[in-house]
N, CA, C and O atoms as CSV, one atom per row, in Angstrom:
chain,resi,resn,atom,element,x,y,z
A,1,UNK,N,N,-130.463,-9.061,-115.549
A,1,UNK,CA,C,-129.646,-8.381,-114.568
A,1,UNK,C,C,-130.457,-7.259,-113.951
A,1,UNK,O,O,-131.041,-6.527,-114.750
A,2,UNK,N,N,-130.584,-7.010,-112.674
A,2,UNK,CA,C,-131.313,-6.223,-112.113
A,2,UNK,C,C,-130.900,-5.206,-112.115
A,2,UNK,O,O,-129.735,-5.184,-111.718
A,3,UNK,N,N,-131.571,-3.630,-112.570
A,3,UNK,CA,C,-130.694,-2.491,-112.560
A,3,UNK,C,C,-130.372,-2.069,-111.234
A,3,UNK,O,O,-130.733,-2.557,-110.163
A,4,UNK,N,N,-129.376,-0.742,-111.553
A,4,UNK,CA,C,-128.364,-0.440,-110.617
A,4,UNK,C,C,-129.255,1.063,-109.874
A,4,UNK,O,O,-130.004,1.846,-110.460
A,5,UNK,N,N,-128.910,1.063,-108.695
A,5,UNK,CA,C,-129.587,2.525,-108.087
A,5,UNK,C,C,-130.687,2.662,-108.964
A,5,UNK,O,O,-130.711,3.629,-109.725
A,6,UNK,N,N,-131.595,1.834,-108.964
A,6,UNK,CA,C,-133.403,2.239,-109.626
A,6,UNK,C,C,-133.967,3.285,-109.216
A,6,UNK,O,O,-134.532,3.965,-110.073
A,7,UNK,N,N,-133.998,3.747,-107.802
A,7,UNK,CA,C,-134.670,4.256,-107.588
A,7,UNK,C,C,-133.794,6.112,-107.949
A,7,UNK,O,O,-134.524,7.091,-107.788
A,8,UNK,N,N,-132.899,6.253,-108.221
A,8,UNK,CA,C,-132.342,7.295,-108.678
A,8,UNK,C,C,-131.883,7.703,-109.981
A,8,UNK,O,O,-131.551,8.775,-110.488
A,9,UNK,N,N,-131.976,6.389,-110.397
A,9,UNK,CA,C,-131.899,6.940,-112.295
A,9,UNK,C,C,-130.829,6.131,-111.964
A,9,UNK,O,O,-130.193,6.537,-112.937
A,10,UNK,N,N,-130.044,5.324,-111.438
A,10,UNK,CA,C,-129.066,4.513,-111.399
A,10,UNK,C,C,-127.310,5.315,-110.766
A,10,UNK,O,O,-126.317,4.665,-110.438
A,11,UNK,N,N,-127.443,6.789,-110.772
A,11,UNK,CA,C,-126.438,7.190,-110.046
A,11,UNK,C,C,-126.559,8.062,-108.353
A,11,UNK,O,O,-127.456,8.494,-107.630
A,12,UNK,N,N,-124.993,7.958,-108.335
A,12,UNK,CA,C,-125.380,8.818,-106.651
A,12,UNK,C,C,-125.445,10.258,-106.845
A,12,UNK,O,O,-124.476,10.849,-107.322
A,13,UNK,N,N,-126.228,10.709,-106.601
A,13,UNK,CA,C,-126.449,11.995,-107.061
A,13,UNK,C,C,-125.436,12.876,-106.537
A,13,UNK,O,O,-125.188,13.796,-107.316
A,14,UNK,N,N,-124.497,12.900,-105.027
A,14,UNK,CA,C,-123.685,13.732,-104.491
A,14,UNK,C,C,-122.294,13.836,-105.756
A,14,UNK,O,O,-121.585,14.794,-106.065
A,15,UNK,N,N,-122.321,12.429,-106.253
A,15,UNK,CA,C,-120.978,12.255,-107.105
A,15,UNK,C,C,-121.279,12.326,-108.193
A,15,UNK,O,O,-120.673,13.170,-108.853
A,16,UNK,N,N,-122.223,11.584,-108.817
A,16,UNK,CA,C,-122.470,11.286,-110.133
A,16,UNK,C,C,-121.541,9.940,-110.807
A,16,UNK,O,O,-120.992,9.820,-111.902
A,17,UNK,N,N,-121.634,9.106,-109.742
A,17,UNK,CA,C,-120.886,8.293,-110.325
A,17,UNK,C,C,-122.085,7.062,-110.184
A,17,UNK,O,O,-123.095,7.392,-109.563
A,18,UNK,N,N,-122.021,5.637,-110.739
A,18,UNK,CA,C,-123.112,4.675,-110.939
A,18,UNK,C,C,-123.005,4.183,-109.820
A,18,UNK,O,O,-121.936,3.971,-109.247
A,19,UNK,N,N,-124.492,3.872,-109.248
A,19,UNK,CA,C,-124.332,3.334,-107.871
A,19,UNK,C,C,-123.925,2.009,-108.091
A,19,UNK,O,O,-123.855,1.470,-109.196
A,20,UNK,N,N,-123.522,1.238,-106.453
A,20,UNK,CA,C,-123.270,-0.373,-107.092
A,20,UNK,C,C,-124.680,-1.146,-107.400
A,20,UNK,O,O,-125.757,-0.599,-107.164
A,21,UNK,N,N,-124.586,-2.404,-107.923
A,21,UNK,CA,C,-123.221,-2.964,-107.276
A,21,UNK,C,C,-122.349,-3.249,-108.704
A,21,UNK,O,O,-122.834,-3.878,-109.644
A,22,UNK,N,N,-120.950,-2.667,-108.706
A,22,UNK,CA,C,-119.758,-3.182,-109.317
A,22,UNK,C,C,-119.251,-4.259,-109.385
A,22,UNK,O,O,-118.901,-4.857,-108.368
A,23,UNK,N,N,-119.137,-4.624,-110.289
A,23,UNK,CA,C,-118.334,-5.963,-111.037
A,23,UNK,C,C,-116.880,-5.947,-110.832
A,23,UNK,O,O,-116.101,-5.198,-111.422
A,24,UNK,N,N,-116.550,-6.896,-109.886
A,24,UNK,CA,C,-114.740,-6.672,-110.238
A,24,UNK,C,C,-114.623,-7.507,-111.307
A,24,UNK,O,O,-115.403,-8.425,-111.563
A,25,UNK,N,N,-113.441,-7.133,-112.075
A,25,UNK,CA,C,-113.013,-7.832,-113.172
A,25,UNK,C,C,-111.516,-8.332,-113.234
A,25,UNK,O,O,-110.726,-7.693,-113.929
A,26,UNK,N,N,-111.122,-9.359,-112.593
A,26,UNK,CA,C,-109.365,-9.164,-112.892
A,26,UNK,C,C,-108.894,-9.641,-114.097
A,26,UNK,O,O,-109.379,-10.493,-114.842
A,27,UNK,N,N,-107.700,-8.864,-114.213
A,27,UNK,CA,C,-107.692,-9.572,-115.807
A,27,UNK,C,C,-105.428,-9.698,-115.321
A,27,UNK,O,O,-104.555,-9.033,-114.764
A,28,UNK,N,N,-105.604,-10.963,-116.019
A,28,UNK,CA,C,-103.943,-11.174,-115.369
A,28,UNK,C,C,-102.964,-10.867,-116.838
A,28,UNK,O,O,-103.400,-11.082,-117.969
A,29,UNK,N,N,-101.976,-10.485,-116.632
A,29,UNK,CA,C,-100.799,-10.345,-117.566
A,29,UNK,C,C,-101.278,-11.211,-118.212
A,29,UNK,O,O,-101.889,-12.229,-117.888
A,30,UNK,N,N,-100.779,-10.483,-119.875
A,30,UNK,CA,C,-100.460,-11.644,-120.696
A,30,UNK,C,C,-101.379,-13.138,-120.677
A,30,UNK,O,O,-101.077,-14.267,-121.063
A,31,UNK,N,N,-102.943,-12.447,-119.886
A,31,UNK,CA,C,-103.787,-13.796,-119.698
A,31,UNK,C,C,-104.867,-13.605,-120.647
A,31,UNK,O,O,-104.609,-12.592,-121.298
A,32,UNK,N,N,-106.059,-14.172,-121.049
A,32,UNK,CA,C,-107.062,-14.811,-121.365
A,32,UNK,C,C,-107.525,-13.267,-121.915
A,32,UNK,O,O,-107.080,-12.445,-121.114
A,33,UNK,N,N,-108.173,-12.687,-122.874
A,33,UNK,CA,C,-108.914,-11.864,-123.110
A,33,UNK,C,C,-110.381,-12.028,-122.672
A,33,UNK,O,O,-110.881,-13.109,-122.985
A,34,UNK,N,N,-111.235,-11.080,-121.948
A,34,UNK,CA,C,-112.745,-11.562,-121.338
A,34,UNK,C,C,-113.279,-10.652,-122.401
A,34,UNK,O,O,-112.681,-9.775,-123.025
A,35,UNK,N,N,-114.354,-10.985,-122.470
A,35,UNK,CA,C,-115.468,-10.512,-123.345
A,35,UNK,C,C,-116.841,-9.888,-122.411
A,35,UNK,O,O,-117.284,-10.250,-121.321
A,36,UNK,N,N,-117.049,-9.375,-122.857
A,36,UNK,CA,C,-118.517,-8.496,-122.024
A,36,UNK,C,C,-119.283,-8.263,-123.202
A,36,UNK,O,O,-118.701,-8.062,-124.268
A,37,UNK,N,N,-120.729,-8.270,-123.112
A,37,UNK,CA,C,-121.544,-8.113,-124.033
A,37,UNK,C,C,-123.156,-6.992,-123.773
A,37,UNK,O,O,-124.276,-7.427,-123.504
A,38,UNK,N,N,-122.772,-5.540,-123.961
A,38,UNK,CA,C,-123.587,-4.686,-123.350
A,38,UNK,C,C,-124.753,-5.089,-124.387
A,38,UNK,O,O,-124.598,-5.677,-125.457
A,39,UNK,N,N,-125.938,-4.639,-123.825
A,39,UNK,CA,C,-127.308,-4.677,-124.117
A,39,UNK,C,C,-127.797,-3.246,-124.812
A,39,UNK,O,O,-127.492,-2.181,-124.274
A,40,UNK,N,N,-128.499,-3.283,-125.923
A,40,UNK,CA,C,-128.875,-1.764,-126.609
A,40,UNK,C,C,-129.821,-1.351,-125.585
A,40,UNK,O,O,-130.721,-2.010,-125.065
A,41,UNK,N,N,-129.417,0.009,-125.358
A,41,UNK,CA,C,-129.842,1.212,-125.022
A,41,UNK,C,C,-129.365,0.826,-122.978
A,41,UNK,O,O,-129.985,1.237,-121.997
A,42,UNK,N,N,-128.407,0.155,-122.997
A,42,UNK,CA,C,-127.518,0.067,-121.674
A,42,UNK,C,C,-126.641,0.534,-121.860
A,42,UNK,O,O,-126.253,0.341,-123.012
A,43,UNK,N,N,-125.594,1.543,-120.874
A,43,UNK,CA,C,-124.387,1.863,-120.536
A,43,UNK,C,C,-123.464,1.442,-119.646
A,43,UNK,O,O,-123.437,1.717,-118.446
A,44,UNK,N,N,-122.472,0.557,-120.443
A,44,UNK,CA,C,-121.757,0.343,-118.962
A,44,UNK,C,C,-120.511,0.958,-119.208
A,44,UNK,O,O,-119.899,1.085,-120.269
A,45,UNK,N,N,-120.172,1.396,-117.816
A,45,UNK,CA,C,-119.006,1.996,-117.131
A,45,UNK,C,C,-117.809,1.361,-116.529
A,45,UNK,O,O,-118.017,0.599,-115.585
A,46,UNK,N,N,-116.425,1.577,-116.976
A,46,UNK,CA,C,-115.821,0.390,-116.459
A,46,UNK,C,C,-114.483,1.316,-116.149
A,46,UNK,O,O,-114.068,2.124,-116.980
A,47,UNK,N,N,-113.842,1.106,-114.836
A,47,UNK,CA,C,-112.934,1.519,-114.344
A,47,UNK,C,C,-111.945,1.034,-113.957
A,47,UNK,O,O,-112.090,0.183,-113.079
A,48,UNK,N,N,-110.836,1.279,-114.322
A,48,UNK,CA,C,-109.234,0.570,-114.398
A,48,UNK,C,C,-108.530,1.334,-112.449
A,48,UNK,O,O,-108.363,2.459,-111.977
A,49,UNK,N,N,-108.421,0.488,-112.156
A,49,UNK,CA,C,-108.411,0.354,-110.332
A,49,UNK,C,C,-107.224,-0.015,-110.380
A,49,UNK,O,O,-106.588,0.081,-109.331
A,50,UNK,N,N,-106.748,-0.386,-111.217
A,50,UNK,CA,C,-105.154,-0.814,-111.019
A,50,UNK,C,C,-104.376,-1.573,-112.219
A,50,UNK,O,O,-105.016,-2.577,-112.531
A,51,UNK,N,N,-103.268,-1.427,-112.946
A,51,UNK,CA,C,-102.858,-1.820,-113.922
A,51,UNK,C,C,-103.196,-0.732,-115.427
A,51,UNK,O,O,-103.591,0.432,-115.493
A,52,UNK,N,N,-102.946,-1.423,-116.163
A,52,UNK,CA,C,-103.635,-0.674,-117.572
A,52,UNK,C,C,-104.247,-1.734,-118.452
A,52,UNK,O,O,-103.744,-2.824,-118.725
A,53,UNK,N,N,-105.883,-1.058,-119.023
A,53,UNK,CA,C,-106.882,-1.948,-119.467
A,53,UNK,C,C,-106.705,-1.643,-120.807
A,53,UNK,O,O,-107.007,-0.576,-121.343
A,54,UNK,N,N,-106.132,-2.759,-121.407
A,54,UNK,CA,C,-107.101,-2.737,-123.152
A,54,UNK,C,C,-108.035,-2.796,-123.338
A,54,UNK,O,O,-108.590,-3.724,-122.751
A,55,UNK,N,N,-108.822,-2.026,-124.137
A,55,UNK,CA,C,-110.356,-2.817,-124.456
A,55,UNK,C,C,-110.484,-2.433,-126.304
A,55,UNK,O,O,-110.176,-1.391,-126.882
A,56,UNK,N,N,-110.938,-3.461,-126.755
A,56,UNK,CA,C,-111.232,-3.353,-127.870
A,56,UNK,C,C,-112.752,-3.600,-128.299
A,56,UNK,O,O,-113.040,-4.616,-127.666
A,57,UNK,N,N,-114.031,-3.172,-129.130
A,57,UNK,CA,C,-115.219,-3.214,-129.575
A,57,UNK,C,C,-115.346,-3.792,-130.840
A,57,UNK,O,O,-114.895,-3.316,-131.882
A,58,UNK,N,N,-115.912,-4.730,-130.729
A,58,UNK,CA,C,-116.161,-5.647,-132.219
A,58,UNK,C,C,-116.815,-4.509,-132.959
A,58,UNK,O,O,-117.650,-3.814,-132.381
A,59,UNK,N,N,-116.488,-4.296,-134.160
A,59,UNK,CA,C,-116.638,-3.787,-135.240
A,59,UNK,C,C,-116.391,-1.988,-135.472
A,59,UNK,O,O,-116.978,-1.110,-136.104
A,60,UNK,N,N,-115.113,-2.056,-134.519
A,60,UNK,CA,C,-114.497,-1.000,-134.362
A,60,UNK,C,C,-113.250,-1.176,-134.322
A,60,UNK,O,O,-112.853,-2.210,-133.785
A,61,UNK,N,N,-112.162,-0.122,-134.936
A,61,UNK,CA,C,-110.876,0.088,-135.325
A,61,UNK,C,C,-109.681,0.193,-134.554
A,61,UNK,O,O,-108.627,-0.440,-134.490
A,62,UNK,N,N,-110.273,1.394,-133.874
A,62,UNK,CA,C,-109.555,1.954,-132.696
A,62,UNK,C,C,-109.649,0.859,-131.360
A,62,UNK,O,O,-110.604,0.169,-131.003
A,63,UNK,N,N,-108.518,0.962,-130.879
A,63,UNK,CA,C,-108.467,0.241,-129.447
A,63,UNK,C,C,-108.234,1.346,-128.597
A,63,UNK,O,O,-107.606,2.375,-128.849
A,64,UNK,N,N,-108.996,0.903,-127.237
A,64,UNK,CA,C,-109.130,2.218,-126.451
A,64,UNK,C,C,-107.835,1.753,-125.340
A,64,UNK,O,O,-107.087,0.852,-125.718
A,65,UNK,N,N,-107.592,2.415,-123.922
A,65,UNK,CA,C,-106.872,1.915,-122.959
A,65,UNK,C,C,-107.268,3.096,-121.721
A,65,UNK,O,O,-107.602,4.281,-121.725
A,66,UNK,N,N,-107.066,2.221,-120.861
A,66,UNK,CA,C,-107.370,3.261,-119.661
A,66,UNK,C,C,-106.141,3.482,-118.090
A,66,UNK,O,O,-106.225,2.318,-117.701
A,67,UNK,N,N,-105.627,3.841,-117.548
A,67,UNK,CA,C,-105.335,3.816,-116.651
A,67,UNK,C,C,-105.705,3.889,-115.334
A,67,UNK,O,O,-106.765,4.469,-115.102
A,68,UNK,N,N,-104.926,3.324,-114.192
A,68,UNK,CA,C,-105.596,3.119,-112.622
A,68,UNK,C,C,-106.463,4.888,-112.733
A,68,UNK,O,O,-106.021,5.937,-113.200
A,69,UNK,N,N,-107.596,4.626,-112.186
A,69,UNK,CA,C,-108.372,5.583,-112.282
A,69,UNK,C,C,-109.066,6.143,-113.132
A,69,UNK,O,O,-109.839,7.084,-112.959
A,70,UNK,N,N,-108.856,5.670,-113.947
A,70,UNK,CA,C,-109.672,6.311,-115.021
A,70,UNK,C,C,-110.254,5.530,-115.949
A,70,UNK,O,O,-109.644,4.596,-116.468
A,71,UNK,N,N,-111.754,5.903,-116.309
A,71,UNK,CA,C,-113.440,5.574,-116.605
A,71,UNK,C,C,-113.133,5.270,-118.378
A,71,UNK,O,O,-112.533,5.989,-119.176
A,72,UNK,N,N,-113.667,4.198,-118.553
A,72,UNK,CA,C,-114.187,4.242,-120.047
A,72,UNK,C,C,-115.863,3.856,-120.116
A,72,UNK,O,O,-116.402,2.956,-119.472
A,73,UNK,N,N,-116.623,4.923,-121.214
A,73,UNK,CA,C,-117.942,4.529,-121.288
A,73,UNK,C,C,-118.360,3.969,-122.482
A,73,UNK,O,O,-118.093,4.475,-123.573
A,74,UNK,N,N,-118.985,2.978,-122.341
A,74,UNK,CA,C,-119.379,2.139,-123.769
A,74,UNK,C,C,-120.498,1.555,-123.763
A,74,UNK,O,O,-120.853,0.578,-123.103
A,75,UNK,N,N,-121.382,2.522,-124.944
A,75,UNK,CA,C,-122.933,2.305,-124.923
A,75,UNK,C,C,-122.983,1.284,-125.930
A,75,UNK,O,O,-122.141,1.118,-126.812
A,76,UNK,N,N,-124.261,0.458,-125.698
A,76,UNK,CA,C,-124.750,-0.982,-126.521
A,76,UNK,C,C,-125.539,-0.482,-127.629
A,76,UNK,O,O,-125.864,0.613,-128.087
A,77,UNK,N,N,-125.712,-1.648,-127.866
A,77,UNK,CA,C,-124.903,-2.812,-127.676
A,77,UNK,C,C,-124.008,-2.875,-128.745
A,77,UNK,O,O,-123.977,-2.505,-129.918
A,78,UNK,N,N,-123.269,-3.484,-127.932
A,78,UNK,CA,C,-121.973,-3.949,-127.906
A,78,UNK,C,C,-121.033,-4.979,-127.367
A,78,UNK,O,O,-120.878,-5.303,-126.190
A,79,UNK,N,N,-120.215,-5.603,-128.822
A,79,UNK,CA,C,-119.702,-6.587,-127.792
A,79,UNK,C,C,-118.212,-6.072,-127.237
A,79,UNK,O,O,-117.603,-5.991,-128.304
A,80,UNK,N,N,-117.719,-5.867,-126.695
A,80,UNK,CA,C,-116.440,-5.777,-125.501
A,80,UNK,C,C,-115.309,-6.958,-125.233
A,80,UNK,O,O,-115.529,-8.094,-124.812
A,81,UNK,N,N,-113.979,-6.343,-125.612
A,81,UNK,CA,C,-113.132,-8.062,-125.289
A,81,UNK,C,C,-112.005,-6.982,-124.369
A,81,UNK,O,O,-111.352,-6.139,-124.983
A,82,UNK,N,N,-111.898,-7.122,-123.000
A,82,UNK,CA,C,-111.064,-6.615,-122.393
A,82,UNK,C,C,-109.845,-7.676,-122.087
A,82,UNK,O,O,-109.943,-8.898,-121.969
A,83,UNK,N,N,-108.803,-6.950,-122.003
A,83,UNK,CA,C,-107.204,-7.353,-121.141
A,83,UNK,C,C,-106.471,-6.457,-120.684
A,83,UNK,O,O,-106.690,-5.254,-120.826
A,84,UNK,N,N,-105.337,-7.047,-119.970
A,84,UNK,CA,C,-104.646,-6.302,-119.030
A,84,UNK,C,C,-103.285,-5.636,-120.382
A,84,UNK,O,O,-103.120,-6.487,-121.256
A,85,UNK,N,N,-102.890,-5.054,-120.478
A,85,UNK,CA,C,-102.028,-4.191,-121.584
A,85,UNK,C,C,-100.447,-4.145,-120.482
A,85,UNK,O,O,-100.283,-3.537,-119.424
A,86,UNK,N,N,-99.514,-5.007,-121.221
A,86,UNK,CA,C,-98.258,-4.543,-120.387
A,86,UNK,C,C,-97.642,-6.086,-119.834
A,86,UNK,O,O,-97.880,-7.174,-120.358
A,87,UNK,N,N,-96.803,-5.832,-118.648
A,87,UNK,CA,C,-96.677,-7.145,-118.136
A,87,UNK,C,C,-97.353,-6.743,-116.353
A,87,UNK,O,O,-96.816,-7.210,-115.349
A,88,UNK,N,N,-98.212,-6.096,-116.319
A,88,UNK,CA,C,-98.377,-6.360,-114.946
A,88,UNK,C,C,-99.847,-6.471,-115.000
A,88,UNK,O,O,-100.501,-5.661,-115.657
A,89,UNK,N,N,-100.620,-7.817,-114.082
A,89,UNK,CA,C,-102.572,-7.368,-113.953
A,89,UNK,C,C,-102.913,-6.069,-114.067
A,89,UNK,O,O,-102.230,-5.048,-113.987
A,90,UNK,N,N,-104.053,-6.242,-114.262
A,90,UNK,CA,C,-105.166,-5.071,-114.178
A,90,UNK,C,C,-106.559,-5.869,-113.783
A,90,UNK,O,O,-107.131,-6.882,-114.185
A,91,UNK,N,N,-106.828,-4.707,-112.624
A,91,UNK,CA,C,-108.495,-5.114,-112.289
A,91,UNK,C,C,-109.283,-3.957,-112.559
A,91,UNK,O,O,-108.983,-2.770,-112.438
A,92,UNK,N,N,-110.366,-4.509,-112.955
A,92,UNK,CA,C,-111.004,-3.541,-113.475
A,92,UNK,C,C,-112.774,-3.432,-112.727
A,92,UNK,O,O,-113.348,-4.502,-112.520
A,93,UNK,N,N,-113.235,-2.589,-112.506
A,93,UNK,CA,C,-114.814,-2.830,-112.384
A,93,UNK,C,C,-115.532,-2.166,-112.542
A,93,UNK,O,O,-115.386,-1.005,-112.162
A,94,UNK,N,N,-117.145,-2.761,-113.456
A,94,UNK,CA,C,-117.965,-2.564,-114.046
A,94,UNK,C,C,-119.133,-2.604,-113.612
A,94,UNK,O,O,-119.476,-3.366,-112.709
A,95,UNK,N,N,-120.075,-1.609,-114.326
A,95,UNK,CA,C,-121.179,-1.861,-113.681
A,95,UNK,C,C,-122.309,-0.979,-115.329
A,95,UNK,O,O,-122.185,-0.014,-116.084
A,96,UNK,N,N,-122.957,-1.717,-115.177
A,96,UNK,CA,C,-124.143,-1.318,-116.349
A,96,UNK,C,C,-125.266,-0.579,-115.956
A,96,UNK,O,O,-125.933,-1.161,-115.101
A,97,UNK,N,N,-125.767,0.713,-116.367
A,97,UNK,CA,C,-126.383,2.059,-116.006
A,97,UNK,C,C,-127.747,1.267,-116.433
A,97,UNK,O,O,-127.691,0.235,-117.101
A,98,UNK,N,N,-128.942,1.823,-116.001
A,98,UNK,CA,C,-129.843,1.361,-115.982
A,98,UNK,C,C,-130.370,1.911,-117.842
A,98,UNK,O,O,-129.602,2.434,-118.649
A,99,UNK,N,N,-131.202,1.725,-117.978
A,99,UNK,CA,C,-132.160,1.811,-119.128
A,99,UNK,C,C,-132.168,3.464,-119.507
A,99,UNK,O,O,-133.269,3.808,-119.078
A,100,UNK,N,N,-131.537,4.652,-120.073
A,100,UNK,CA,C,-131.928,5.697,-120.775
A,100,UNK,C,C,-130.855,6.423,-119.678
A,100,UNK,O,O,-131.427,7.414,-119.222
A,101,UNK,N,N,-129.694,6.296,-119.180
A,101,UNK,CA,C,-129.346,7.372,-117.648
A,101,UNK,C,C,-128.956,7.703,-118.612
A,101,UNK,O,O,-129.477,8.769,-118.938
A,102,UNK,N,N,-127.670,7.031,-119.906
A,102,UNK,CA,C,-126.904,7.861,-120.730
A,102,UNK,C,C,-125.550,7.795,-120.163
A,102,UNK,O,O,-125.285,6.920,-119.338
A,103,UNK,N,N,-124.385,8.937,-120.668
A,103,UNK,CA,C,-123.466,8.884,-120.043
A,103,UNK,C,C,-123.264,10.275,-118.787
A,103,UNK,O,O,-123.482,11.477,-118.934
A,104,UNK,N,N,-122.716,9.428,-117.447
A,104,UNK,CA,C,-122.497,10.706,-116.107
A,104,UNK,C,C,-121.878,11.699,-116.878
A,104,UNK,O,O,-121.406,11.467,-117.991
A,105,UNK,N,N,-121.856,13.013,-116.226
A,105,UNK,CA,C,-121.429,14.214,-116.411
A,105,UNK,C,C,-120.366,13.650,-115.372
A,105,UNK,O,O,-119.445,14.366,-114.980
């Protein structure tokens, strides 16, 4: 996968948010759990745009959740099984930080 904003460390510097390109992710009610599988010493960033996101981390306890707008960060590797939480979709989109950015301020 080719990294994201290379030539800036992978974010926009005015915002600090990861440049694209973003992954949409839809995830439908009560549908299919997706899996994502981050790479060690990658960060990806994933943002709930609409609905509410479950996400759960293989070999971890806690289940996280996010709402429209708001960021979850999850450094590798790692494997990732997202769904939509509730009865209504959620889309979500992702994008993986280049090699050492870490997590945005």
């Amino acid at each position: 996968m080719a990294p994201a904003g290379a030539g800036n460390g992978g974010l926009d510097s005015e915002s600090c948010t990861p440049a694209p390109p973003w992954k949409p992710l839809p995830l439908q009610a009560a549908g299919t759990v997706q899996a994502l599988c981050i790479p060690k010493g990658r960060m990806a960033v994933l943002e709930c745009q609409q609905g509410r996101l479950w996400l759960t981390q293989q070999d971890l306890l806690n289940d996280r959740f996010a709402e429209a707008g708001q960021r979850l960060y999850c450094p590798g590797p790692a494997r990732l099984y997202l769904g939509a939480q509730g009865q209504a979709p959620a889309l979500v989109r992702w994008v993986l930080l280049p090699p050492g950015s870490g997590t945005p301020a």
